[in-house]
Every structure is written in structure tokens, then in C-alpha cells.
N, C-alpha and C positions, 0 to 999 in steps of 0.2 A: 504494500500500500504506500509506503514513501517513496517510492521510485513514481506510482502515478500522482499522488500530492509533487512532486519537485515538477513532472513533466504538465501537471496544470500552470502552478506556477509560471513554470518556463514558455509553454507556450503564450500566456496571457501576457508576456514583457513582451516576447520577440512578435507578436500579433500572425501566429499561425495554430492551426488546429491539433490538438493535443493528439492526433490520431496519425498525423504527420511525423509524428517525431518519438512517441513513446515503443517503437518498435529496438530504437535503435537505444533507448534508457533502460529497455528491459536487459539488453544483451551488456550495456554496458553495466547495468548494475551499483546499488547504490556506494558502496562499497571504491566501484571503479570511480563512480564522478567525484567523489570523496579522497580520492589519490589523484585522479585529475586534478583536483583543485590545489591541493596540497602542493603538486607539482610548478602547478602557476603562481599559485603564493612564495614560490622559491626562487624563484626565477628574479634576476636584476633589471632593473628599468630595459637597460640597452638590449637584453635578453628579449624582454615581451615585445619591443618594439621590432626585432628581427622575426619572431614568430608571428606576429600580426602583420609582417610586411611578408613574408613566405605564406600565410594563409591567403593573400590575396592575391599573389602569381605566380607559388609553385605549389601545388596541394602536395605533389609528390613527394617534395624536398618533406613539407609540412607533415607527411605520414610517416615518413624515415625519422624525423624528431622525434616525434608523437610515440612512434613503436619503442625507441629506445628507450624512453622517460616514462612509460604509463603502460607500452603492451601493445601489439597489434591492434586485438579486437578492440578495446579502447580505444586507439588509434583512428580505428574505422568507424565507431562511435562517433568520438567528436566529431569527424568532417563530414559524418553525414547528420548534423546536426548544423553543420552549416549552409547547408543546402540554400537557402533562401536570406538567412542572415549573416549583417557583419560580421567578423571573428569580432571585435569591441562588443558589439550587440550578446553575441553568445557570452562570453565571459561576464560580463556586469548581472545577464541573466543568470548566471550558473552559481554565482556568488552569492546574488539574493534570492535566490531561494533553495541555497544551501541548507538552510535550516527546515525544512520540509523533509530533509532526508531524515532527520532522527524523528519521526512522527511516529 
């Protein structure tokens, strides 16, 4: 049940339909977006700024990041949670309603 409380949340920031996107929250798990995040809270200024400039014109580069810091399937998560939104968009979404996952 926190995985679909995070993925309403998330959907209701990013303004797309909770049906869109909870396929890919199931798989990654509350557990994974919870190490994702952890991951990006780690990361230095100059760091997010290189991964939010490779989110936006190499996804590829951006899934070889992504698999070494958080895992494949995670990996494949986040970027198909990008589908329609910014990487800025996704992040500020992931964060606020980070707290949905311990429900």
C-alpha cells in the first residue's frame, strides 16, 4: 500500500495518471525508491547537475549511472518514470512524497 500512496502522490505533482506510472513503482519497490533517494541525497551539487544534464541527452549514459548506484531494475524504474516528466520534476516529486512510503 505505500508504494500506491507514494505513486498517488507522485502522480498528482508530476500531473499524470497514477496508472501510468505505478507499474514501474511496483517493480521498483518501496524499499528501491528509498535507496534511490538516498542515492541522490548523496550526490554533490556538481554531481546532480551532471545527472540532470545526462537525463536530458543521454538516457543511456543516464542508465549506466543509475545501474551502478541503485541497480539495473531500479535503473529502468527511474527512467521510465521519466517518460513525460522533467528529471527536476521527478526528483522534487520523489522527495515529497517520500514520506508516503513508510504508511
Amino acid at each position: 500500500m505505500a508504494v500506491q500512496e507514494f505513486g498517488e502522490c507522485y502522480a498528482m505533482r508530476v500531473g499524470t495518471t497514477v496508472d501510468a506510472i505505478i507499474d514501474d513503482l511496483n517493480r521498483a519497490g518501496a524499499d528501491g525508491i528509498k535507496r534511490f533517494l538516498a542515492w541522490w541525497r548523496g550526490l554533490s551539487d556538481a554531481d546532480r547537475a551532471l545527472v540532470t544534464l545526462l537525463a536530458g541527452i543521454a538516457t543511456s549514459v543516464l542508465l549506466k549511472v543509475l545501474t551502478k548506484a541503485v541497480s539495473q531494475v531500479l535503473g529502468m524504474c527511474i527512467l521510465g518514470l521519466l517518460g513525460g516528466a522533467s528529471w527536476a520534476l521527478l526528483i522534487k516529486s520523489a522527495v515529497d512524497c517520500e514520506p508516503k512510503l513508510d504508511i
